[in-house]
matplotlib code that plots the C-alpha trace (Angstrom):
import matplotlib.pyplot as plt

x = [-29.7, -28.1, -24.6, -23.2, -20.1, -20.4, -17.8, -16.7, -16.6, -16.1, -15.8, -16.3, -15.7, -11.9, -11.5, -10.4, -13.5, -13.9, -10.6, -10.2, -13.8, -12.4, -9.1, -10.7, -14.1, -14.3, -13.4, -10.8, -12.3, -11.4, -11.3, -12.5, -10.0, -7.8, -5.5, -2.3, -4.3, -4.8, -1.2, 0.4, -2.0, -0.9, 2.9, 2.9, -0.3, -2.7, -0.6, -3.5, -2.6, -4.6, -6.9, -4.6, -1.0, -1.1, 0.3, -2.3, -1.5, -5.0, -6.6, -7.0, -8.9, -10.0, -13.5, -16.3, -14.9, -17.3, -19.4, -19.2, -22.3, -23.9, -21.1, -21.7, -21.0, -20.2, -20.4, -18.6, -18.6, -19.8, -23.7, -23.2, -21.5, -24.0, -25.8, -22.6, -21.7, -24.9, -24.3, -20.5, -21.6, -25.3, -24.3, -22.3, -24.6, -26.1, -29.8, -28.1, -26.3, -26.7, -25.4, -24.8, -24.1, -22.2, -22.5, -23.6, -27.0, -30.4, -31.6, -28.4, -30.1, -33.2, -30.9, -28.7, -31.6, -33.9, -31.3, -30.4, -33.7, -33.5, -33.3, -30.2, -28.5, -27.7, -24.9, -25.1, -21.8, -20.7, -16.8, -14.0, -10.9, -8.8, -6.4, -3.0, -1.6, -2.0, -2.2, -2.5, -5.1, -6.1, -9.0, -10.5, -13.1, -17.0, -20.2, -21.9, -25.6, -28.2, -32.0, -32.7, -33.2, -31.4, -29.2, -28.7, -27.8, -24.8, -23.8, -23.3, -21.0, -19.0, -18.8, -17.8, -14.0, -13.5, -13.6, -16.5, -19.1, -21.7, -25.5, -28.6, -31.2, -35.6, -35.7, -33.5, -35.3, -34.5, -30.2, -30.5, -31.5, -29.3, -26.5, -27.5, -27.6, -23.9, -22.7, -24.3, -22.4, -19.4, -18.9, -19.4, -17.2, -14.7, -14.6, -14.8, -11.8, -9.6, -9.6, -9.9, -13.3, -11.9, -11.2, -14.3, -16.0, -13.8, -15.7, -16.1, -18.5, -20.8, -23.4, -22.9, -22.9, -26.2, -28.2, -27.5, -28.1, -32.1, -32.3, -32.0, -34.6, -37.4, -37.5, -37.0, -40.1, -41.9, -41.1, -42.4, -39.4, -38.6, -34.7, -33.7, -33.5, -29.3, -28.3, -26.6, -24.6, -23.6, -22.6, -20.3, -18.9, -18.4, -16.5, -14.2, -13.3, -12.7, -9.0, -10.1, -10.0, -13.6, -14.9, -15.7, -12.5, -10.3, -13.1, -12.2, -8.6, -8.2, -11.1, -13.7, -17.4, -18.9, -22.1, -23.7, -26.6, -27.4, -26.3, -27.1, -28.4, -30.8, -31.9, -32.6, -34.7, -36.8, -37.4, -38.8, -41.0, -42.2, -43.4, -40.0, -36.5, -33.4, -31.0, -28.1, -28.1, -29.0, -25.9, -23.7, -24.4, -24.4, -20.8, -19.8, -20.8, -18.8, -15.6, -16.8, -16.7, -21.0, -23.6, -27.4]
y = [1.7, -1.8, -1.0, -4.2, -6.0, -9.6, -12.1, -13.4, -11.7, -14.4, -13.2, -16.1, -15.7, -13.3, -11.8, -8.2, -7.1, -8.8, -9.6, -5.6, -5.4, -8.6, -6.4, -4.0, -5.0, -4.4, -7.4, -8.6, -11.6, -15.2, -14.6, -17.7, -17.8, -20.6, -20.5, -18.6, -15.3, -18.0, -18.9, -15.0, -13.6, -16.8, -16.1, -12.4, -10.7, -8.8, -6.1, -2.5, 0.1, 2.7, 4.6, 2.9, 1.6, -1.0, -5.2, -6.4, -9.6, -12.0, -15.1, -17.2, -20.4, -22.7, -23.5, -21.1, -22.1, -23.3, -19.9, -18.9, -17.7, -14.2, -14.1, -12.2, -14.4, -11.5, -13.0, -11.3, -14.0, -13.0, -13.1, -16.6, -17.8, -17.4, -20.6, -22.4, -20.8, -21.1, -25.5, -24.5, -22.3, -24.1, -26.4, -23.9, -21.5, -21.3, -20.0, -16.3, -15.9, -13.1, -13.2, -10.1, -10.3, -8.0, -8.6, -7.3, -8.2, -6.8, -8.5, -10.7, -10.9, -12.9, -15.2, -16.2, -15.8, -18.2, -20.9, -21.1, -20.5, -17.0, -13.7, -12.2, -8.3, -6.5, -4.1, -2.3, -1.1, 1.4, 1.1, -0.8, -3.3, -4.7, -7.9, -6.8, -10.5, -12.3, -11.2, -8.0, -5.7, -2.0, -0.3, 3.0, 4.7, 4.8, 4.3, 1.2, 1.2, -0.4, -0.4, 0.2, -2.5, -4.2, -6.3, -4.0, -1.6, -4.2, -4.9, -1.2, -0.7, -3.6, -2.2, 1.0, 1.2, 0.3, 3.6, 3.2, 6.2, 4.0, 5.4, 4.0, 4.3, 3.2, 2.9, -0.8, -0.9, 2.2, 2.2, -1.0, 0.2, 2.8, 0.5, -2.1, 1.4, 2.2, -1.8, -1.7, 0.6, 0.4, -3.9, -4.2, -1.2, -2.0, -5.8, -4.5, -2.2, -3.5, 0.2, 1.5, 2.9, 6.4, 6.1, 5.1, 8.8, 9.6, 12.3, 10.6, 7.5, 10.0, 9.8, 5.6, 5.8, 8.3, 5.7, 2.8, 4.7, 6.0, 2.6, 0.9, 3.9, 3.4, -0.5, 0.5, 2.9, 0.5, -2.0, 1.1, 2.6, 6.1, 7.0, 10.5, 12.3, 13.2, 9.6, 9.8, 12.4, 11.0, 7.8, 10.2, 11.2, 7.7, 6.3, 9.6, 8.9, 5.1, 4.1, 0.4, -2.3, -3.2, -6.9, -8.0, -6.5, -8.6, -12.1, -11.5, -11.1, -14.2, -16.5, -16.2, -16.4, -12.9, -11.3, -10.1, -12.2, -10.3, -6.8, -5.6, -9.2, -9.0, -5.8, -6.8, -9.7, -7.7, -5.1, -7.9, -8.9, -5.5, -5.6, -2.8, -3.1, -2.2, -2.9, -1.2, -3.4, -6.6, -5.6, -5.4, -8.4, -10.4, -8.6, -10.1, -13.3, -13.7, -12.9, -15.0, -17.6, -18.4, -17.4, -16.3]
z = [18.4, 19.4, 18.6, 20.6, 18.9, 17.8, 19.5, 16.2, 12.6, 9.9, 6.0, 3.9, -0.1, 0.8, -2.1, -2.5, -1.0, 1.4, 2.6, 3.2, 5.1, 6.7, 7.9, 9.5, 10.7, 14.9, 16.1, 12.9, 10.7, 10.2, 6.5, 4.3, 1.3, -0.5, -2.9, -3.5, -2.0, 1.5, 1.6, 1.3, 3.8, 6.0, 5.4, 5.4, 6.5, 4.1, 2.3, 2.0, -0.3, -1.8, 1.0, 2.9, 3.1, 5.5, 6.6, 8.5, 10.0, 10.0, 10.6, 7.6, 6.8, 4.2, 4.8, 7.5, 11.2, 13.7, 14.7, 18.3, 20.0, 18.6, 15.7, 12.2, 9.0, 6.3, 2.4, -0.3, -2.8, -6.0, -7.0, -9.1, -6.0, -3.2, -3.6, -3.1, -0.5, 1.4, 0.9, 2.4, 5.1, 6.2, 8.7, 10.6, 11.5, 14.4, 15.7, 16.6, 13.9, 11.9, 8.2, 6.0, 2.8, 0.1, -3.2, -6.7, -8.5, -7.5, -4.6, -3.4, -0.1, -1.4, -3.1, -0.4, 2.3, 0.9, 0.3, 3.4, 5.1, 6.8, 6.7, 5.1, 5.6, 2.6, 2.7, -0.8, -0.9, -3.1, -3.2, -4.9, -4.4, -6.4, -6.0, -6.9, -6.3, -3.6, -0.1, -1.8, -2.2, -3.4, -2.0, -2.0, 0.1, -0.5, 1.1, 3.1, 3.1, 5.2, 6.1, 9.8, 12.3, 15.1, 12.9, 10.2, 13.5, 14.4, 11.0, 10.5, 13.8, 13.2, 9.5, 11.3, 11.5, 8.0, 7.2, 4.8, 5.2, 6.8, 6.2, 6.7, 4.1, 4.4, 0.8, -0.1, -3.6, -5.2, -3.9, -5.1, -8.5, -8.6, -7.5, -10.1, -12.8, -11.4, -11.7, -15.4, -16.8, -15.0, -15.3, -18.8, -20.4, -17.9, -19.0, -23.0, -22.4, -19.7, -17.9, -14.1, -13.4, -13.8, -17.4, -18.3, -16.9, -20.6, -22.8, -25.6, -23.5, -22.3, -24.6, -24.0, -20.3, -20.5, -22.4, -20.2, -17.4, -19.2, -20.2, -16.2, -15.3, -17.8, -16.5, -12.9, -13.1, -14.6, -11.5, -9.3, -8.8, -10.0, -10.0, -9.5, -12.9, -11.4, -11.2, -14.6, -13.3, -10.2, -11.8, -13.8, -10.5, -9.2, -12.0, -12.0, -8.3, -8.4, -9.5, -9.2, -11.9, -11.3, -10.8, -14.2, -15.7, -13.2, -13.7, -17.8, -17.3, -15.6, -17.5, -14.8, -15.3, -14.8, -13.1, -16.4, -16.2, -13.1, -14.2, -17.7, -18.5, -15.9, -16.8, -20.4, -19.2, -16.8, -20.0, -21.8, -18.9, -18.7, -22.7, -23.0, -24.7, -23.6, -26.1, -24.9, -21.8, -24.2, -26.2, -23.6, -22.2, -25.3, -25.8, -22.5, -23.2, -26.8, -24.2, -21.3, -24.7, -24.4, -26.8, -25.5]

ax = plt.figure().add_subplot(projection="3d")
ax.plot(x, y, z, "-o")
ax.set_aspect("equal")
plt.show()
């Protein structure tokens, strides 16, 4: 297993995500941010809390730095984001580069990949941040996955002292159904209610959380996919150990477009396709929408 470091980690789209990978990754990041987030990480180092209390001091910059030779280029921008990062990020990278990107959606690696013209790392991550102001940030532990293959082999040691469980997985389609089952009912209750992931495993959503979930694995069987009759339960068990504000939650708070076209939106678009309905998902994302202040 190729296991060598790259000579230059760059993280561009520093968010919570990815300015904690950023942190940590073996070497540190240059992490691509602006804003108030840029100047307080500038001024006072990244302040961790959560799985860990922590000031990191780190490089900061406002736009992808010139990539050394055999450097990784990590993306945690959000889904919508990705082709603008690829115009942003294009001219910088070089033939040996190798880009990885971490992001919500079904197949954010296609997306990304073919707008810039090569292949494209997915790390389907299954963990949470949040940004508690700027240069600060929440996290809490979970799971990295990747296929197998020299660059996912990299990827996955430089991934290593994050203190993500890092596994590798020969199956991308079905964890990235399941992830895309997890992020559907998750996103959309938590940007409905304003609540931490954990309080969304309440009781009395069961019965709502259950149906999502059937409703993402009638369509994903009908793609050729067939989820494992337990994933309602370990979503259950996901969102009861995540104390984070998830994505969409913190997007709505602050008047920020969301993913749901590529969550439960997507998901009620591919039912169609397929001849199906799944109205839970369609409802949802039409809910979502009325926030975000757009109709269908």
């Amino acid at each position: 297993m190729e296991t060598r470091p790259f000579r230059q980690n760059v993280v561009f789209g520093a968010g919570a995500l990815g300015s904690w990978l950023g942190a940590r990754l073996a070497p540190p990041a240059v992490l691509v941010a602006r804003g108030e987030h840029a100047l307080a990480m500038r001024a006072a180092g990244l302040r961790l809390a959560g799985v860990e209390n922590a000031v990191v001091p780190v490089a900061v910059a406002d736009a992808c730095p010139p990539l050394e030779a055999d450097a990784l280029l990590l993306v945690t921008v959000k889904v919508i984001d990705l082709a603008a990062a690829a115009r942003a990020v294009r001219d910088r990278l070089r033939e040996d580069t190798v880009v990885a990107v971490v992001a919500n959606g079904f197949a954010p690696q296609e997306i990304l990949g073919e707008a810039l013209g090569r292949p494209v790392v997915r790390v389907v991550a299954e963990f949470g941040a949040t940004m508690d102001g700027p240069g600060r940030v929440s996290a809490w532990g979970g799971r990295a996955l990747l296929l197998h293959g020299v660059r996912e082999d990299r990827v996955a040691a430089a991934l290593a002292p994050t203190g993500l469980r890092v596994e590798r997985i020969d199956d991308l389609a079905r964890h990235s159904w399941e992830k895309l089952a997890l992020n559907c009912v998750a996103n959309p209750l938590a940007g409905l209610t304003g609540r931490r992931n954990c309080d969304l495993a309440d009781d009395d959503l069961a019965d709502l959380r259950l149906a999502v979930t059937r409703e993402v694995m009638e369509v994903a069987a009908r793609d050729g996919v067939d989820l494992p009759d337990e994933l309602p339960e370990r979503i259950d068990l996901v969102l009861a150990r995540s104390r984070n504000l998830n994505s969409m939650a913190q997007d709505l708070a602050r008047g920020r477009p969301t993913e749901i076209e590529h969550l439960n939106g997507f998901v009620a678009r591919q039912a169609e396709a397929f001849g199906m309905d799944a109205p839970l998902n369609r409802w949802l994302a039409a809910l979502i929408r009325l926030r975000e202040g757009k109709s269908d």
